[in-house]
C-alpha positions as CSV (number, residue, x, y, z in Angstrom):
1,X,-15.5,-7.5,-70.9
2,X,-16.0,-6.0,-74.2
3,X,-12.2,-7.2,-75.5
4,X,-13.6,-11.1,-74.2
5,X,-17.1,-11.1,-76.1
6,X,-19.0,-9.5,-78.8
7,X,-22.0,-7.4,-78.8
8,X,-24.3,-10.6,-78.8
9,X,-21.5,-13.2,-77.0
10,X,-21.4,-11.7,-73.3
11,X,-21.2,-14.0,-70.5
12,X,-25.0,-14.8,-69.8
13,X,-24.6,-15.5,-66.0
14,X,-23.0,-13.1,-65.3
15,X,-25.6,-11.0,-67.3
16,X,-28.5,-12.6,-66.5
17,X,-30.1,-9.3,-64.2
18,X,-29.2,-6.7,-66.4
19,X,-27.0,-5.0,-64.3
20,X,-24.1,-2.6,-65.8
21,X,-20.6,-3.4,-66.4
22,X,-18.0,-1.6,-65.2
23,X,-17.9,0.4,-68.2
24,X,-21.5,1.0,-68.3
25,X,-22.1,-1.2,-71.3
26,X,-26.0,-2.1,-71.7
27,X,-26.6,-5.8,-71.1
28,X,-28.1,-7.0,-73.9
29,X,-32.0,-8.7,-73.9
30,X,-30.7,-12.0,-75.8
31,X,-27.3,-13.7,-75.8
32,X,-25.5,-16.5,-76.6
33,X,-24.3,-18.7,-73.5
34,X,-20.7,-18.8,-74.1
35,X,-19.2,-21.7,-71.2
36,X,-16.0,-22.2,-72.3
37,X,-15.5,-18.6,-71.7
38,X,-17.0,-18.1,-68.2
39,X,-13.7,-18.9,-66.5
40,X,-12.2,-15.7,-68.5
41,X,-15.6,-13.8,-67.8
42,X,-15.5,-14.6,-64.2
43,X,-12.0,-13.5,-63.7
44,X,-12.8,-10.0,-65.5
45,X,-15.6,-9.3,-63.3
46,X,-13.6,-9.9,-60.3
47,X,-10.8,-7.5,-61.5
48,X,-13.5,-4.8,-62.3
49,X,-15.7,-4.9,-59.5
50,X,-13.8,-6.5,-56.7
51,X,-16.1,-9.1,-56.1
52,X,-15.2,-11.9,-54.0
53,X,-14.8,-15.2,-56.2
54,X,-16.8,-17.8,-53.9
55,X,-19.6,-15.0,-54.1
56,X,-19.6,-15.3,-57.7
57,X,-18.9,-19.4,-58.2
58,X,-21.9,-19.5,-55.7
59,X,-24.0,-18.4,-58.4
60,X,-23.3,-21.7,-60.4
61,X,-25.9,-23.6,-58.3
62,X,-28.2,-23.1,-60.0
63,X,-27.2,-23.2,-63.7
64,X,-25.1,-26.9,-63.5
65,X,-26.7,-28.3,-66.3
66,X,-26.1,-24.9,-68.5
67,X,-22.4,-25.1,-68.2
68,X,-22.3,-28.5,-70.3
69,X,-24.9,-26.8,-73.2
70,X,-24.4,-24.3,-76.0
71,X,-26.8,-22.8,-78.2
72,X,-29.4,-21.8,-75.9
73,X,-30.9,-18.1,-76.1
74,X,-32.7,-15.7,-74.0
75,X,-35.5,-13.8,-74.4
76,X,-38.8,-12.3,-72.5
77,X,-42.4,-13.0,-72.4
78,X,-42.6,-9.6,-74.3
79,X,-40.6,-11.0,-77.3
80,X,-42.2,-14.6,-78.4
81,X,-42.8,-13.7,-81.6
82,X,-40.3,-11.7,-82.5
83,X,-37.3,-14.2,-81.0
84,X,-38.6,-17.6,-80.6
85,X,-39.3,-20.0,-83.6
86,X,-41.9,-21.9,-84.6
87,X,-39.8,-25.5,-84.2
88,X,-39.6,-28.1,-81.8
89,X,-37.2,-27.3,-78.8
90,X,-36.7,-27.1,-75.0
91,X,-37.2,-23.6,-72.7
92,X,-36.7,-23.2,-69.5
93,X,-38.2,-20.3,-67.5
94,X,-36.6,-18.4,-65.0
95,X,-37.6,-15.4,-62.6
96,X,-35.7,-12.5,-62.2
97,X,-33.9,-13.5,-59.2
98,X,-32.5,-16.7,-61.7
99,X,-34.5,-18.9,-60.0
100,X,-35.4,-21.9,-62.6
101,X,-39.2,-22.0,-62.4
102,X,-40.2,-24.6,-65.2
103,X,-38.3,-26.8,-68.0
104,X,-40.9,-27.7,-71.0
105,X,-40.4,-29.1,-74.6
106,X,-42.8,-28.4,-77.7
107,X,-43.0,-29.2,-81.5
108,X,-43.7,-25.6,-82.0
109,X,-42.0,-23.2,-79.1
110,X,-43.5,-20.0,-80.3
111,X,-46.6,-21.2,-79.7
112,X,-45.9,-23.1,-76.3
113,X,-44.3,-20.3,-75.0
114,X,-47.6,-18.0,-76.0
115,X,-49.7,-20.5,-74.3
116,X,-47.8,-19.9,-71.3
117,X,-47.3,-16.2,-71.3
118,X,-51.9,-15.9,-72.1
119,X,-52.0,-18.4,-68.4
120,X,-56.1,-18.2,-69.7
121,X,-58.6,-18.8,-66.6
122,X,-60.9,-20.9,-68.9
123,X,-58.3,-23.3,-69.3
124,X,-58.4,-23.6,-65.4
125,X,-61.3,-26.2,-64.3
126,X,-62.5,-27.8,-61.0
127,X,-64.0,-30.7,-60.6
128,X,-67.6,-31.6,-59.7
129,X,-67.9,-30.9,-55.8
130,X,-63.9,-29.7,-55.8
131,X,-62.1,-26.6,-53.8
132,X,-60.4,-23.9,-55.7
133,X,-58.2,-24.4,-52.7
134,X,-57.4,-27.6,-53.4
135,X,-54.8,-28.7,-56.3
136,X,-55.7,-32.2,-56.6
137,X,-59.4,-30.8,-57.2
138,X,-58.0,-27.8,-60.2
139,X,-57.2,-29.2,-63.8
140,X,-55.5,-27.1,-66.2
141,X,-56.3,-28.6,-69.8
142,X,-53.5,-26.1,-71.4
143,X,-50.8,-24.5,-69.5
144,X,-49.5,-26.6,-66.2
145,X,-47.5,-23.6,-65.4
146,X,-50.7,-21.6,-65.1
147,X,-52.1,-24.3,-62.6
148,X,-48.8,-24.1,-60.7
149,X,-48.7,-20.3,-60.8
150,X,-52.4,-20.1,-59.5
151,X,-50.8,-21.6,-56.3
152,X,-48.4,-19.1,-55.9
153,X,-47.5,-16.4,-53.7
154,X,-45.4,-13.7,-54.9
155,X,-45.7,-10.0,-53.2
156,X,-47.6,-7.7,-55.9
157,X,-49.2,-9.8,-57.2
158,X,-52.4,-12.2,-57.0
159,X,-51.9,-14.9,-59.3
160,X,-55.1,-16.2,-59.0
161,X,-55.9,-13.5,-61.4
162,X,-54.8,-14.1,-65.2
163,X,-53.9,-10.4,-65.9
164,X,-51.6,-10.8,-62.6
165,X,-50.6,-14.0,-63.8
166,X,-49.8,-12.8,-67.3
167,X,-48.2,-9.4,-65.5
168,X,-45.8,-11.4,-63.5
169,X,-44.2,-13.5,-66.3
170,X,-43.7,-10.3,-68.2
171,X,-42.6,-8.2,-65.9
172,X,-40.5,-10.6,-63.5
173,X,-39.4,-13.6,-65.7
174,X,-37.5,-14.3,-68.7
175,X,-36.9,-17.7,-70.5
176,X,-34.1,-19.6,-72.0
177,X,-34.7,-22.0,-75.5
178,X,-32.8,-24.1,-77.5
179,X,-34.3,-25.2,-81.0
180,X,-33.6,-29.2,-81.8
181,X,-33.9,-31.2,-84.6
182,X,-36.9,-33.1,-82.9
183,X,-39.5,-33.2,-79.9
184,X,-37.5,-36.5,-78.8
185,X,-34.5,-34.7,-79.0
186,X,-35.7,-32.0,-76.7
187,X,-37.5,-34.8,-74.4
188,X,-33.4,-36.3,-74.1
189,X,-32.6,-33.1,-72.6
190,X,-35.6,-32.1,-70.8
191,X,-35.3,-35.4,-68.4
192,X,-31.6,-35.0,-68.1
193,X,-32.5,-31.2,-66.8
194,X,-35.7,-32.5,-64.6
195,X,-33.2,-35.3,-62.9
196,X,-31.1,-32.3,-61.7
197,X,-34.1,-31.4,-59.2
198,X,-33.9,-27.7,-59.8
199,X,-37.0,-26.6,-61.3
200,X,-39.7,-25.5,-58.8
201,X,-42.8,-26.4,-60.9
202,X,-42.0,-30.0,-62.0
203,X,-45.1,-33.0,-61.6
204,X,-48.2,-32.2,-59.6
205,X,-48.8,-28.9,-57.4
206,X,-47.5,-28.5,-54.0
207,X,-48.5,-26.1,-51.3
């Protein structure tokens, strides 16, 4: 793998968990998604690990719109500020188990993505004579994603509470962004990406 990519040009699929290669190499945190190469990358994994190929193409379910896109990186909730810029773009957050969660645009990611990882309570409100059970009834006047996490179950955690709501997108989910030259540039891609039907938390809550 090392003789197809650089340090910083792995194949980010087949990277996405962190898991080893064959020759023990450390997969790194951020990396640049490299499509026209996956073909290549795909082929070397089978040769190293034995892996049955329709196990592996299976994998592309859920990544169809990434294999038409370059220039998007990956980082964690740990690493906002340190990784993401303060420019418009698109993200899209993922858990660990590369299941797309949420796609989102902003004139200033850094601070989007912030917003997100803090999933405040106060920003949570119900309205007069409403049920904390009930979505239609919870308004979240910052973060949607905290409104749609609140109504999640995920074992270990109680996302109901902020610190487990905060826990889990640190500890269990990682995000994908792109920088563009504009917010209408990102909202070009963001409906392209929202028409594929793959994101969990997309328009109002569901339980």
């Amino acid at each position: 793998m090392d003789a197809l990519f650089g340090s910083d040009q792995l194949c980010w699929l087949l990277t996405a968990r962190k898991r080893p290669f064959g020759n023990g190499a450390e997969v790194p945190k951020k990396t640049l998604i490299e499509p026209a190469a996956w073909q290549l990358a795909i082929q070397e994994e089978i040769e190293l690990l034995s892996v049955c190929a329709d196990d592996i193409l299976s994998s592309f379910a859920y990544y169809p719109s990434l294999l038409a896109m370059k220039d998007f990186h990956r980082t964690s909730f740990t690493d906002i500020e340190i990784e993401v810029p303060e420019s418009p773009g698109i993200y899209e957050i993922y858990n660990l188990d590369n299941v797309p969660l949420k796609v989102g645009i902003s004139v200033n990611l850094r601070r989007r993505l912030r917003q997100h990882r803090q999933s405040k309570q106060k920003y949570l409100s119900l309205r007069t004579g409403g049920d904390w059970s009930n979505p239609t009834d919870v308004r979240s006047t910052r973060s949607i994603l905290t409104k749609h996490l609140y109504f999640s179950t995920v074992d270990g955690f109680n996302l109901e509470l902020e610190a487990d709501r905060q826990r889990y997108l640190v500890e269990h989910c990682y995000i994908l962004f792109k920088v563009t030259e504009s917010r209408e540039v990102a909202r070009e891609i963001e409906k392209r990406l929202e028409a594929e039907g793959r994101f969990r938390f997309t328009g109002r809550v569901q339980l």
